[in-house]
C-alpha positions as CSV (number, residue, x, y, z in Angstrom):
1,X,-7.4,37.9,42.7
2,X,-4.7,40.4,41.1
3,X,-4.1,40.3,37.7
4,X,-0.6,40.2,36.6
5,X,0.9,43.6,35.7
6,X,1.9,44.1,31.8
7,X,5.4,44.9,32.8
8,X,5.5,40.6,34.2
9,X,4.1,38.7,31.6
10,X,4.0,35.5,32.9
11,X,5.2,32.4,30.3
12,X,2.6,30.9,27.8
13,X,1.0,27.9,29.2
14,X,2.8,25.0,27.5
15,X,1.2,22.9,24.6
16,X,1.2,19.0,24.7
17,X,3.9,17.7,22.3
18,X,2.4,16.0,19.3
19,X,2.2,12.0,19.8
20,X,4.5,10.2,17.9
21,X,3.0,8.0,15.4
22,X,1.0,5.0,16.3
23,X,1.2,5.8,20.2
24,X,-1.3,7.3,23.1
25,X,-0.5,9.8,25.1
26,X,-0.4,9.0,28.7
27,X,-3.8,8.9,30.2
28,X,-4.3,10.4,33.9
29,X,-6.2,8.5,36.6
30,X,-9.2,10.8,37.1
31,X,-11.9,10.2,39.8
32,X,-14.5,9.7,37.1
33,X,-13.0,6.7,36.3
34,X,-13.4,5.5,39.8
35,X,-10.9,3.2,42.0
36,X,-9.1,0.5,41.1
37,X,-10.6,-3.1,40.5
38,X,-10.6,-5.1,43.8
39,X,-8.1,-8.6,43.9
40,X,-9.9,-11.4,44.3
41,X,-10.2,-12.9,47.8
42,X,-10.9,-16.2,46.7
43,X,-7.1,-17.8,46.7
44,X,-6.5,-16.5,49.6
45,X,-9.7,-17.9,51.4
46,X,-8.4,-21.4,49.7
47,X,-5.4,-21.2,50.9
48,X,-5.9,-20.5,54.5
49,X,-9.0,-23.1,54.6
50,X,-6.4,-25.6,52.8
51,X,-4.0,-25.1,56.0
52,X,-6.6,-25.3,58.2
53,X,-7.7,-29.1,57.3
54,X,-4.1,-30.2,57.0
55,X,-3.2,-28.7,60.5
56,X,-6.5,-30.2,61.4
57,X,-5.8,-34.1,59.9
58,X,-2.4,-34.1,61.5
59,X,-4.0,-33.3,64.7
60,X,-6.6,-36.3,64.2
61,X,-4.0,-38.5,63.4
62,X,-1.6,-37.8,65.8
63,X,-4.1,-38.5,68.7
64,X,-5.4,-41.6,66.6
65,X,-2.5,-43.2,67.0
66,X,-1.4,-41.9,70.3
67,X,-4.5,-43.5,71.6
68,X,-4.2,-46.4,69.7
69,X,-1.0,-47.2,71.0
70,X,-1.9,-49.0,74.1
71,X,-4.7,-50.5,72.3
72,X,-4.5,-54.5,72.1
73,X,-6.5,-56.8,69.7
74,X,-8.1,-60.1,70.1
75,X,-5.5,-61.6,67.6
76,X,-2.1,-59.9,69.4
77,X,-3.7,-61.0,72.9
78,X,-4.2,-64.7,71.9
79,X,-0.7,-64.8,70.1
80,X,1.3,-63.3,72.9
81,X,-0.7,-65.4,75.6
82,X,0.2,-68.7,73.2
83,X,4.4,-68.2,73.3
84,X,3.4,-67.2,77.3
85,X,1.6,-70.8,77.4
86,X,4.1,-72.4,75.8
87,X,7.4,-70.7,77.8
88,X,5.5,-71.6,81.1
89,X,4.8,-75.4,80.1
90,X,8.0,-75.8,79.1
91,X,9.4,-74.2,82.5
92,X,7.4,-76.1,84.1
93,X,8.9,-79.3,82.6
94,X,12.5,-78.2,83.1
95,X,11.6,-77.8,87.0
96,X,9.6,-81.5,87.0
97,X,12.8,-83.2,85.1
98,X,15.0,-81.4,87.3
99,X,13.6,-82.7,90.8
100,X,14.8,-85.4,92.1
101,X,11.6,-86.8,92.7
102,X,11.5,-86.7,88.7
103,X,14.2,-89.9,88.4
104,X,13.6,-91.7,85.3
105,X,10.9,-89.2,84.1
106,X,11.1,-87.2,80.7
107,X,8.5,-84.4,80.0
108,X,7.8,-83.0,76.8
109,X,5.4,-80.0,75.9
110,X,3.8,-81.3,72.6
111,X,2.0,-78.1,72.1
112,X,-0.5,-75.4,73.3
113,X,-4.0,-75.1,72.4
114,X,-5.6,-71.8,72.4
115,X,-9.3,-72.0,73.2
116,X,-11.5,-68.7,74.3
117,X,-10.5,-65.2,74.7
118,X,-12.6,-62.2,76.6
119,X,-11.4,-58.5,77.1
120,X,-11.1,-57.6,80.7
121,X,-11.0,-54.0,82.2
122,X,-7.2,-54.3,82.0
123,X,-6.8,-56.0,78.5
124,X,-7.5,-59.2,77.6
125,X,-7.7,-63.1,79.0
126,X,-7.0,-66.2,76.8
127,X,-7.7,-69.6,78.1
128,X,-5.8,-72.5,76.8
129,X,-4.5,-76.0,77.1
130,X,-0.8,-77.2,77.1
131,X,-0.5,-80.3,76.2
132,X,2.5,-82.5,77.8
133,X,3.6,-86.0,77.5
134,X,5.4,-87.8,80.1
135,X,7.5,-91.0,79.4
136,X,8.5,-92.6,82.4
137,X,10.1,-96.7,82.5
138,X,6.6,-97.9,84.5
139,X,3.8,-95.6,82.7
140,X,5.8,-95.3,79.2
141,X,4.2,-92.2,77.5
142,X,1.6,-90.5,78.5
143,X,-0.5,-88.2,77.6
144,X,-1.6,-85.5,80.1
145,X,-3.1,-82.0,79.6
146,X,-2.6,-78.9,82.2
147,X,-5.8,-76.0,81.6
148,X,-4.3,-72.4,81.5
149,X,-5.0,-68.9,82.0
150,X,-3.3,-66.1,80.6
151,X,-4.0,-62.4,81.1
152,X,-2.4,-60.1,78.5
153,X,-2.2,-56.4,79.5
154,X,-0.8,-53.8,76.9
155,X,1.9,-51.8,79.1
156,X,4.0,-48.7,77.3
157,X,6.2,-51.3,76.9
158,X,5.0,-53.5,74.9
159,X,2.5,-56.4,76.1
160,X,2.6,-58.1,79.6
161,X,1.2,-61.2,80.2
162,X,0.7,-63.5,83.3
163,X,-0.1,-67.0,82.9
164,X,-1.5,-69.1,85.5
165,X,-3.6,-72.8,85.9
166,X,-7.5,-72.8,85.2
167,X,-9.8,-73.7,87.9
């Protein structure tokens, strides 16, 4: 080390200023008072947790339904196969009343009467009863019953059904 020559004194090392009343002079970060507190982690955690299970619901959901979709109940099956029923007796009237064998014949569908249903591979089968009256000069009316099957398939679609006589 050299010490500094009389001739180049160097400047007086400078004083703090006094602190003005009532305030602290600015303390210095030394290493003795070690490193800054940590942030919590926590919200953060939360939050990405949080994300996770609504990403995750959506994903349930949306496959739920897509799944579900095609899916056809008991109730829908027996209620689609019933306005099936019903159209086919009633086609099958108009072609009867239409023949010309049919002269002096009138035939009414007086209703359809769901009985049991079953789920098949495909979707489901419903049987049933259409009931039809015929009223004719030499018989007058009556009453006569034809037995039904109806298979209802769910299609992207909507619901198909094919309806044809019991055996």
């Amino acid at each position: 080390m050299t010490t500094p020559s009389a001739a180049d004194p160097s400047p007086p090392a400078p004083f703090p200023l006094p602190a003005a009343a009532g305030a602290h002079p600015p303390v210095a970060a030394s290493s003795a008072d070690g490193p800054p507190p940590a942030r919590s982690k926590l919200p953060l955690i939360l939050g990405i947790v949080g994300a996770a299970v609504v990403v995750l619901s959506v994903a349930v959901g949306s496959l739920l339904w897509f799944l579900s979709g095609d899916d056809l109940t008991r109730e829908q099956a027996q209620r689609e196969c019933r306005t099936a029923m019903e159209r086919e007796a009633d086609q099958r009237a108009d072609r009867v009343g239409d023949s010309s064998d049919a002269d002096g014949v009138l035939i009414s569908v007086s209703g359809v009467e769901i009985q049991e249903a079953w789920e098949t591979d495909t979707g489901w089968s419903v049987n049933g009863t259409a009931n039809i009256t015929l009223n004719s000069a030499l018989l007058g009316q009556t009453p006569t019953a034809v037995n039904l099957t109806c298979e209802a398939v769910a299609t992207d679609d909507g619901v198909r059904t094919t309806v044809k006589n019991r055996t």
